[in-house]
GUKOLTI-8949 format. One record per residue (C-alpha): x, y, z; residue in three letters. Coordinates in Angstrom, 3 decimals, decimal comma. Each point is the difference from the previous one (the first is absolute). Layout:
// GUKOLTI-8949
node X X Y Y Z Z drendo ALA
...
This chain:
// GUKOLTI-8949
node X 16,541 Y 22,046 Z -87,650 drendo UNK
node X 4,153 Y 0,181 Z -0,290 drendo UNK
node X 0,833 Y -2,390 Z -2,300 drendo UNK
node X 2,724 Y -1,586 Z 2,423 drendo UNK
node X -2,276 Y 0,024 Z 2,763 drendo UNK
node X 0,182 Y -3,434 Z 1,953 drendo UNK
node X -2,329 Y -1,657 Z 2,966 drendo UNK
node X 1,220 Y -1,560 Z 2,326 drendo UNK
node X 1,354 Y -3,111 Z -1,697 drendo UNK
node X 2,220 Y 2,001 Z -2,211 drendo UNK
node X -2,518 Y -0,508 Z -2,927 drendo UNK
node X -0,237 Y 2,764 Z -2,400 drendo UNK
node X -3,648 Y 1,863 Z -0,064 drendo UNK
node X 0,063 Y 0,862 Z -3,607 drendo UNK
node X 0,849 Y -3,714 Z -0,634 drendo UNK
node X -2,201 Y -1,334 Z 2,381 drendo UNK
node X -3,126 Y 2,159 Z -1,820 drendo UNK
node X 0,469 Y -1,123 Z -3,831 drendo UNK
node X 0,197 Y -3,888 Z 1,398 drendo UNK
node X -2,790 Y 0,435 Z 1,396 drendo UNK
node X -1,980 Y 1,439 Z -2,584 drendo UNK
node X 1,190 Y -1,846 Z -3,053 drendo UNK
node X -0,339 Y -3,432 Z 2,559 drendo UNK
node X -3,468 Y 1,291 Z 0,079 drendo UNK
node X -0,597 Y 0,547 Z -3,597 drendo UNK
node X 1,419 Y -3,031 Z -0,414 drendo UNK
node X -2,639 Y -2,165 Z 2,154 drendo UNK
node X -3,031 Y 2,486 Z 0,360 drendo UNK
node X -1,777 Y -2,678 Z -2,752 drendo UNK
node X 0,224 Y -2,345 Z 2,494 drendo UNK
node X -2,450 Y 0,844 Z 2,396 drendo UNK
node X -1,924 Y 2,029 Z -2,552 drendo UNK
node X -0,277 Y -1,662 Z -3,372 drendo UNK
node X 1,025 Y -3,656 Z -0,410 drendo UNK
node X -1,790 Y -0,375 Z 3,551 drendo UNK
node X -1,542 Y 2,540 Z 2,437 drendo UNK
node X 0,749 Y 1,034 Z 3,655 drendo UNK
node X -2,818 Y 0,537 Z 2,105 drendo UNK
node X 0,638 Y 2,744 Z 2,625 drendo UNK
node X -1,582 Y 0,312 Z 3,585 drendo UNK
node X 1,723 Y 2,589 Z 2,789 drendo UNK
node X 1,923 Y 2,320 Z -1,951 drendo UNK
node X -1,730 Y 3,380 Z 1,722 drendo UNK
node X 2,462 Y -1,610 Z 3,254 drendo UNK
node X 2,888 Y 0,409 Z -1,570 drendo UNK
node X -0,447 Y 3,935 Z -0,458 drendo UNK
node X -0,461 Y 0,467 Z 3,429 drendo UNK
node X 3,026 Y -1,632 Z 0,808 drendo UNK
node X 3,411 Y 1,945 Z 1,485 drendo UNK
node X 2,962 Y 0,888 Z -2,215 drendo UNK
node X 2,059 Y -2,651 Z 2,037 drendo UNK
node X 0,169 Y -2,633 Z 2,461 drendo UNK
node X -3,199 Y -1,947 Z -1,957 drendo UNK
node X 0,659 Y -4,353 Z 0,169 drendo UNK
node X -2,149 Y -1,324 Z -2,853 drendo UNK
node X -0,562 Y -4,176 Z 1,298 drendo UNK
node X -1,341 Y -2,178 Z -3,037 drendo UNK
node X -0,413 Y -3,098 Z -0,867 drendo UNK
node X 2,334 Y -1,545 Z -2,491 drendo UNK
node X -0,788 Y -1,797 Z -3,478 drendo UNK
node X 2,825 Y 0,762 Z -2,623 drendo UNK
node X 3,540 Y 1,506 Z 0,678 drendo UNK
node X -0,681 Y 2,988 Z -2,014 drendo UNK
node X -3,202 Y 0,588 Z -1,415 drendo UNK
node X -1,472 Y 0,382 Z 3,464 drendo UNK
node X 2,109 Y 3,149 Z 0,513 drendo UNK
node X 0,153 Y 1,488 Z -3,260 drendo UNK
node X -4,010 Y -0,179 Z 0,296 drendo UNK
node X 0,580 Y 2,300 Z 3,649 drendo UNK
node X 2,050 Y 2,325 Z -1,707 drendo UNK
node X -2,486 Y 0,928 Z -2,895 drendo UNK
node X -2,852 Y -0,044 Z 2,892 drendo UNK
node X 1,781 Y 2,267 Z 2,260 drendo UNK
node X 0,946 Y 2,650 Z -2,976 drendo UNK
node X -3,241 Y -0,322 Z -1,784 drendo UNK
node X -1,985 Y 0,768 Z 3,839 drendo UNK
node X 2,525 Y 3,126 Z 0,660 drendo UNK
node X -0,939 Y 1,362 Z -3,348 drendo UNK
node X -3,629 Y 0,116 Z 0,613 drendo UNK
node X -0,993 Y -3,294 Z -1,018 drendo UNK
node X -2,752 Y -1,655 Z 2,029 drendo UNK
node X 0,542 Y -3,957 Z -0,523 drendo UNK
node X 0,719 Y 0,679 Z -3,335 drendo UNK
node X 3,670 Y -0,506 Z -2,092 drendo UNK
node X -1,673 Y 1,684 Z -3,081 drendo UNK
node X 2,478 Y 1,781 Z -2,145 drendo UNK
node X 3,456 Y -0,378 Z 0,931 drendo UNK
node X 0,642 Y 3,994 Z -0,079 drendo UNK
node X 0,864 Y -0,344 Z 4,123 drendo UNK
node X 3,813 Y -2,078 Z -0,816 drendo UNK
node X 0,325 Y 3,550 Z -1,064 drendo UNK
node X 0,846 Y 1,178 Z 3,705 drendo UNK
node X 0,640 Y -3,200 Z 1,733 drendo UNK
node X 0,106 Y -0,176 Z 4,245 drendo UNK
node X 3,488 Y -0,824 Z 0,045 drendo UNK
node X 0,599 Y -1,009 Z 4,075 drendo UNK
node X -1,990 Y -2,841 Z -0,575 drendo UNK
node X 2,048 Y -3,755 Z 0,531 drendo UNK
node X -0,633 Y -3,512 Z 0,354 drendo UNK
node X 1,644 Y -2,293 Z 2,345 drendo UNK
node X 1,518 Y -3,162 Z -2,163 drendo UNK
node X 2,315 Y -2,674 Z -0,151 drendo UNK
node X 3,497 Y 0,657 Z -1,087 drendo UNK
node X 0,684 Y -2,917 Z -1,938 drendo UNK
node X -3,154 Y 0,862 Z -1,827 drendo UNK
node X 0,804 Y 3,270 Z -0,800 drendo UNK
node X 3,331 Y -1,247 Z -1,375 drendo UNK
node X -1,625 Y -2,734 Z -1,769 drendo UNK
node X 0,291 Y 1,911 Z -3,729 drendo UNK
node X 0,642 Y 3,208 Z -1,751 drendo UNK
node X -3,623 Y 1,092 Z 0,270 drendo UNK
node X -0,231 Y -0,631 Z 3,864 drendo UNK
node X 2,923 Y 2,167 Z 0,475 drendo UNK
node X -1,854 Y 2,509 Z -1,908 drendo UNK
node X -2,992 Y -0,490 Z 2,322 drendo UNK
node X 2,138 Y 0,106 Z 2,888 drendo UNK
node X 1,228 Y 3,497 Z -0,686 drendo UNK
node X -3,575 Y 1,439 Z -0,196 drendo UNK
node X -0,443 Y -0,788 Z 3,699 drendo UNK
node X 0,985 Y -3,579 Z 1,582 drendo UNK
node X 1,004 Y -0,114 Z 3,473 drendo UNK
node X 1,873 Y -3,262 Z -0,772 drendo UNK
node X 0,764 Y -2,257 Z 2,882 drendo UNK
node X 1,048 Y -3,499 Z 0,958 drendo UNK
node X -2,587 Y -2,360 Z 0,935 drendo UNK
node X 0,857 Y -1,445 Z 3,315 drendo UNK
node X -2,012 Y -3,722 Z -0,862 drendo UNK
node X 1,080 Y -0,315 Z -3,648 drendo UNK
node X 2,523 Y 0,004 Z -2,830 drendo UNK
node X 0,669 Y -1,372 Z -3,369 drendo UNK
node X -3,064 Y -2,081 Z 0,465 drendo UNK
node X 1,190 Y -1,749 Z 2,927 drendo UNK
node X -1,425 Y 0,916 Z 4,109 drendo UNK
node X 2,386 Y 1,700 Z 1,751 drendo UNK
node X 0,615 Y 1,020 Z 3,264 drendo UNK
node X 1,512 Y 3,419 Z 0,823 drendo UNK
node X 0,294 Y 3,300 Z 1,856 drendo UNK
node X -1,584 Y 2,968 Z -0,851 drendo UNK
node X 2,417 Y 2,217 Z -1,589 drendo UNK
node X 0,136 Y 3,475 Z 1,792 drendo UNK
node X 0,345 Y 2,009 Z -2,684 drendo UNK
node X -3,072 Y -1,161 Z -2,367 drendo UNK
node X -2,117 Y 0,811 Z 3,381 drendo UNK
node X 1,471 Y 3,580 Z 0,113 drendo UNK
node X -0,712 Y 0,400 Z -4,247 drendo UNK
node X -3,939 Y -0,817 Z 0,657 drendo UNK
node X 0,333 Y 3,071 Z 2,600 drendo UNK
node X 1,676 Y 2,363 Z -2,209 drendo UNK
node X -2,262 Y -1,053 Z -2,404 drendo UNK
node X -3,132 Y 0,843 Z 2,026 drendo UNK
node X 2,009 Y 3,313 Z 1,033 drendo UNK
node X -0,288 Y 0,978 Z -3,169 drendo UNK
node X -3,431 Y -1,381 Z -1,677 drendo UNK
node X -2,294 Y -2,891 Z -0,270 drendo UNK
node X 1,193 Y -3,875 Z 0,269 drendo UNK
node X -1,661 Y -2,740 Z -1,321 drendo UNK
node X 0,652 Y -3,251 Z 1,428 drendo UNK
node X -0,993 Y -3,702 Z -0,654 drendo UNK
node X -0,144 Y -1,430 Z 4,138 drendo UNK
node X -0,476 Y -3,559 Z -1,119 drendo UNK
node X 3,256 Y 0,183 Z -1,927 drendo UNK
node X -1,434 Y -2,595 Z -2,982 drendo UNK
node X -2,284 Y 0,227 Z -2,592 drendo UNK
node X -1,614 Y -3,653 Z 1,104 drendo UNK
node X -3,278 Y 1,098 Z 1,952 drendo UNK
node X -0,581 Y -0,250 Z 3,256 drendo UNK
node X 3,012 Y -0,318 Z 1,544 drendo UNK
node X 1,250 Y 1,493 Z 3,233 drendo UNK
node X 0,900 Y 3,343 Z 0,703 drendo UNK
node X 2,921 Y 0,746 Z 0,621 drendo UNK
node X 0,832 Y 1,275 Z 3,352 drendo UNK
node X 2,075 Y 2,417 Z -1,127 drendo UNK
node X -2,421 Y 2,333 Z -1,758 drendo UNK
node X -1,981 Y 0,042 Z 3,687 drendo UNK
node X 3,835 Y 1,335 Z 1,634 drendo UNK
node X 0,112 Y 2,788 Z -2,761 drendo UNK
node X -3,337 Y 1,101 Z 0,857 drendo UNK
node X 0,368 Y 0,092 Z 3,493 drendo UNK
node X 3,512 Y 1,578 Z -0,094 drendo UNK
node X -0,516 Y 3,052 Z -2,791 drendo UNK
node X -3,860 Y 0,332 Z 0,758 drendo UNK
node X -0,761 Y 0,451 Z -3,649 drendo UNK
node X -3,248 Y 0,051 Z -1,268 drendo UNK
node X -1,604 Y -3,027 Z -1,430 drendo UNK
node X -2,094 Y -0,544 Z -3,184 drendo UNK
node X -0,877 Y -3,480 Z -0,681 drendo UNK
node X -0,458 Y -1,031 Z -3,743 drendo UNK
node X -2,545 Y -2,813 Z -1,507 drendo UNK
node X 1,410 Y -0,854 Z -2,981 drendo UNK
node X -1,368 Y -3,390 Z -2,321 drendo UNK
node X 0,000 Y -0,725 Z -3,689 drendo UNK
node X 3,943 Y 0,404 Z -0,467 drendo UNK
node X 0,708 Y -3,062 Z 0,756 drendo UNK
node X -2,629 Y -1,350 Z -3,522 drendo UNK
node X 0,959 Y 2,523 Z -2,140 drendo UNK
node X 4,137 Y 0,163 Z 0,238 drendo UNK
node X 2,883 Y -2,981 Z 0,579 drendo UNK
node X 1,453 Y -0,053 Z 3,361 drendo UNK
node X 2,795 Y 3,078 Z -0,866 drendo UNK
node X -2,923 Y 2,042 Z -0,952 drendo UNK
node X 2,045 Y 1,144 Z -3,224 drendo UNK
node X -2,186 Y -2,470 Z -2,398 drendo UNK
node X -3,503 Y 0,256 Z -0,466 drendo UNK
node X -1,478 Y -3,504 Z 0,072 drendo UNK
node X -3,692 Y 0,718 Z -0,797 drendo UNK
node X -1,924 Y 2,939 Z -1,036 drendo UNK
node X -3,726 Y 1,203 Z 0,721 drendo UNK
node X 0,659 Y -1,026 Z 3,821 drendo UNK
node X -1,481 Y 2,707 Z 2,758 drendo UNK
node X 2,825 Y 0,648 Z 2,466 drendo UNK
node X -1,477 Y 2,020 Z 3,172 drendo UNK
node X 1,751 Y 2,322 Z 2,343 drendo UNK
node X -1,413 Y 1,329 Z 3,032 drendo UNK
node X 1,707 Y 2,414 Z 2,057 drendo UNK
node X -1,335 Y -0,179 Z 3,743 drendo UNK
node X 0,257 Y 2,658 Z 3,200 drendo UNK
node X 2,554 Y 0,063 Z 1,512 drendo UNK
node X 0,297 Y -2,296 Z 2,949 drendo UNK
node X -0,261 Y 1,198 Z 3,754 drendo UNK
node X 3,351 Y -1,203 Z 1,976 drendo UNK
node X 0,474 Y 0,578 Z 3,464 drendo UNK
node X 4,239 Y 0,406 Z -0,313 drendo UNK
node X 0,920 Y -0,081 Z 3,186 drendo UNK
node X -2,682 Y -2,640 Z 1,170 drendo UNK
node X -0,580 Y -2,457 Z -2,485 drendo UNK
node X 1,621 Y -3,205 Z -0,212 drendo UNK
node X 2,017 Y -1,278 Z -2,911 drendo UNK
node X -2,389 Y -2,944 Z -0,529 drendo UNK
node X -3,343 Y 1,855 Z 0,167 drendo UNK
node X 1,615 Y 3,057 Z -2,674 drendo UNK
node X 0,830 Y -3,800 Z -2,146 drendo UNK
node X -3,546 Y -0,619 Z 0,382 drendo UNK
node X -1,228 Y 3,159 Z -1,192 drendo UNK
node X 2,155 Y 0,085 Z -2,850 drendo UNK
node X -1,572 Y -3,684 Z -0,996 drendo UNK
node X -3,337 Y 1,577 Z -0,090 drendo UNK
node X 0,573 Y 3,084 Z -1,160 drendo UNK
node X 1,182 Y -1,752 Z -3,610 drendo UNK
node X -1,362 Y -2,813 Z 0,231 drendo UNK
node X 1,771 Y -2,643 Z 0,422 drendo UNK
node X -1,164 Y -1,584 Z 3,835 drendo UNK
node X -0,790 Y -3,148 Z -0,879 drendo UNK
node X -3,588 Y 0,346 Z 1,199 drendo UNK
node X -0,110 Y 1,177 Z -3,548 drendo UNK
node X 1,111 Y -3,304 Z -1,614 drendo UNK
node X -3,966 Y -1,297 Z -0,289 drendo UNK
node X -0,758 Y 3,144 Z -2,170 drendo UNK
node X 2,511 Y -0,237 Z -2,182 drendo UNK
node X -0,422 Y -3,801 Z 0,094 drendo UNK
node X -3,989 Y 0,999 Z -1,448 drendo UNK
node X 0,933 Y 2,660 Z -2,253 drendo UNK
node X 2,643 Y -2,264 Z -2,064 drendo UNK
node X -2,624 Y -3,068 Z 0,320 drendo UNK
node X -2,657 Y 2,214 Z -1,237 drendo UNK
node X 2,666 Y 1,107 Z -3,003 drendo UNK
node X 0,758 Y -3,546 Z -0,899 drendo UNK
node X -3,769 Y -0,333 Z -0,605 drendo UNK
node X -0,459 Y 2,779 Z -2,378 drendo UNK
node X 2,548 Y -1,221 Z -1,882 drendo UNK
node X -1,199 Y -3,454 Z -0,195 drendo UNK
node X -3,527 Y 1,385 Z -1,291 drendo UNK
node X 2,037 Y 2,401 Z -2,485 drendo UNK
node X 1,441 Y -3,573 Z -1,220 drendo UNK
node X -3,500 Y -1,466 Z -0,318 drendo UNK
node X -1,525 Y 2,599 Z -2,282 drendo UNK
């Protein structure tokens, strides 16, 4: 690799690759040590194209979630089966890999801006800003970023836009899909949300089992298929229809009443 070789956002390779690894160095102990990531899926994502890949996931911290993806993705393309054991694969990190984000989020600190550099498509969110709803156009230009980015590599994207669950998808994700034809991996992921504070920078409580489970890729008629059902599919795919409120209802129900019987003894 040249050392002043660039992608396609101007961002320096060489650069790009030591963030990435010492990021990962930095937070491998986090989802194997002071608590453990569980794994389903990863043989999918070896079997997936160079470029043009959408990863669709739903969304519980602004930057652990992703962070997690990247060490998945790496560990799986270096032979890994559902495993992050030993860190040795930062050594050659995929480096067209990016994640679609808000830009006031990215700007938010010194270490987002770090994090941005490593791969954030950063755009502005049509329905929100500086904590306040909004109302406003799509901006051309963050719409033609996602394609260069899929041009180039893998995208990871967030559809429901907030890390508050269930929520609905955003419509916009479902135009992307239909308009670039990308392939789409949906992404389970749960436990983030326990173990780190909302930014997903501080780790709020160890010994917590965060899952991720990497599904097949969904089947899309492009040409045929309506915005609304592709929204629908996407709900299922991660999770988040809200025909899957009374599980998740049981399962934290059923929680609460461990702990109470923890309490008792």
């Amino acid at each position: 690799m040249g050392l002043f070789k660039q992608n396609p956002f101007g961002h320096y390779l060489f650069l790009k690759k030591w963030l990435i690894r010492i990021a990962g160095l930095l937070t491998h102990r986090r989802y194997r040590g002071f608590n453990e990531l569980q794994i389903e899926g990863s043989d999918i994502i070896t079997n997936l194209p160079e470029t043009n890949v959408l990863f669709i996931s739903n969304h519980q911290t602004y930057f652990a979630d992703v962070v997690a993806m990247f060490h998945v993705f790496n560990a799986s393309l270096s032979g890994r089966g559902d495993s992050i054991k030993n860190v040795g694969y930062l050594w050659r990190p995929k480096l067209n890999i990016y994640y679609v984000a808000a830009r006031e989020t990215m700007k938010s600190g010194f270490l987002p801006k770090i994090m941005a550099y490593a791969g954030s498509i950063s755009i502005d969110r049509t329905w929100r800003a500086a904590g306040k709803n909004v109302n406003r156009q799509v901006k051309m230009s963050d719409i033609s970023n996602i394609k260069k980015a899929l041009d180039d590599g893998w995208v990871i994207t967030f559809p429901q836009g907030t890390t508050t669950p269930f929520k609905p998808i955003r419509k916009g994700t479902a135009h992307i899909i239909k308009q670039y034809k990308p392939i789409v991996v949906p992404i389970v992921i749960d436990g983030f949300r326990r173990s780190f504070d909302k930014k997903g920078l501080r780790i709020k409580k160890k010994n917590i089992l965060q899952s991720m489970e990497v599904k097949a890729p969904l089947e899309i008629d492009y040409e045929n298929e309506s915005i609304q059902s592709i929204v629908e599919k996407i709900e299922y795919a991660i999770e988040q229809h809200p025909s899957f409120l009374k599980v998740v209802s049981k399962e934290e129900l059923h929680e609460k009443e461990e702990l109470n019987k923890q309490r008792e003894w």
